[in-house]
C-alpha positions in Angstrom: -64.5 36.4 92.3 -62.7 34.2 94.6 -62.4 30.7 95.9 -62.1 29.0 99.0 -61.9 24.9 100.2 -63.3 23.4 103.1 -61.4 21.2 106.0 -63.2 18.2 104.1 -61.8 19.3 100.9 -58.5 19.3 101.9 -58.5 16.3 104.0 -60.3 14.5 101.0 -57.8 16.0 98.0 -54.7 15.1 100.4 -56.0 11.2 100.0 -56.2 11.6 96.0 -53.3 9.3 94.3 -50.8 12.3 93.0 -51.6 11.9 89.2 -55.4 12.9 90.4 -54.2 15.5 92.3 -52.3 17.1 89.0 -55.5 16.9 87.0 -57.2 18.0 89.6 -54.8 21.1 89.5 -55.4 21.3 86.2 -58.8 20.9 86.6 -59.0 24.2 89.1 -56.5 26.2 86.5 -59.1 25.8 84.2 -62.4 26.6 86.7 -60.5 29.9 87.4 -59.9 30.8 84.3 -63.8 30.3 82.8 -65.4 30.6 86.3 -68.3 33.3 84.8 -71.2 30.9 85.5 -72.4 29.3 83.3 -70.8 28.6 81.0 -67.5 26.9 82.8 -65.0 25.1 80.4 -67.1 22.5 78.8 -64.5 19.7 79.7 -65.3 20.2 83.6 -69.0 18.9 82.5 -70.2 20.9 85.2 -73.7 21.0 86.3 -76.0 21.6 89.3 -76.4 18.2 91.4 -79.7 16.4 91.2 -81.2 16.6 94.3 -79.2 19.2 95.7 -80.4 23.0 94.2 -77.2 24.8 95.8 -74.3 22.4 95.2 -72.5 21.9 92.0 -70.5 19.3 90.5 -67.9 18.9 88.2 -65.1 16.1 86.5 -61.9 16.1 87.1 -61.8 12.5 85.2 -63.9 10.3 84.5 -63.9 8.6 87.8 -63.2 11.5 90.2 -65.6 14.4 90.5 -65.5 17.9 92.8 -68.4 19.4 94.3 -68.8 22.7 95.4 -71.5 26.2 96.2 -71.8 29.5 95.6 -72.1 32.0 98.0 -72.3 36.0 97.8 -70.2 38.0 100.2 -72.8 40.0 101.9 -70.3 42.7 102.1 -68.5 43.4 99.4 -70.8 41.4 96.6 -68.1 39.3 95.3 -69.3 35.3 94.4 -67.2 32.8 96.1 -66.8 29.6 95.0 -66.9 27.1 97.8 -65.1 23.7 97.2 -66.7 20.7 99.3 -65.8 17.7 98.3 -63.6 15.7 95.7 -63.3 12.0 95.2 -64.7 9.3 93.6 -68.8 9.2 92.8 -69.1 7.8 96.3 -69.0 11.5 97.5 -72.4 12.1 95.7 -73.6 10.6 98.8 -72.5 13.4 100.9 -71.6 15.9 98.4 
């Protein structure tokens, strides 16, 4: 299993205010460690997006969320967890 961030991600995590960005740490400490899907650690709430079959989303407080998909490497077989987006709700827009 690994994980990997987009440019967006980054560029959208490096605009958090810093106690965000430590839950958000947290948050991803805490993915790792339960990221057999499903179930993930029930206080991620994480679910699929509605609307959206292939992207995920999950709470990193009440107000900021994370989005992210699953991919298979074709190669080896290992799931990869792709991180999109993280903000506010507004990124359910454009998750």
């Amino acid at each position: 299993m690994r994980f990997r961030a987009t440019e967006p991600f980054w560029k959208a995590y490096a605009k958090l205010p810093q106690r965000v960005k430590e839950r958000a740490r947290r948050a991803f400490q805490l993915f790792r460690e339960g990221a057999e899907y499903p179930p993930f650690h029930p206080s991620l709430r994480i679910r699929k997006m509605q609307g959206h079959p292939t992207i995920w989303e999950g709470h990193v407080t009440r107000e900021y969320v994370f989005t992210f998909h699953i991919e298979q490497d074709p190669d080896a077989g290992e799931t990869i967890f792709v991180f999109r987006s993280i903000g506010t709700h507004e990124i359910y827009r454009s998750p």
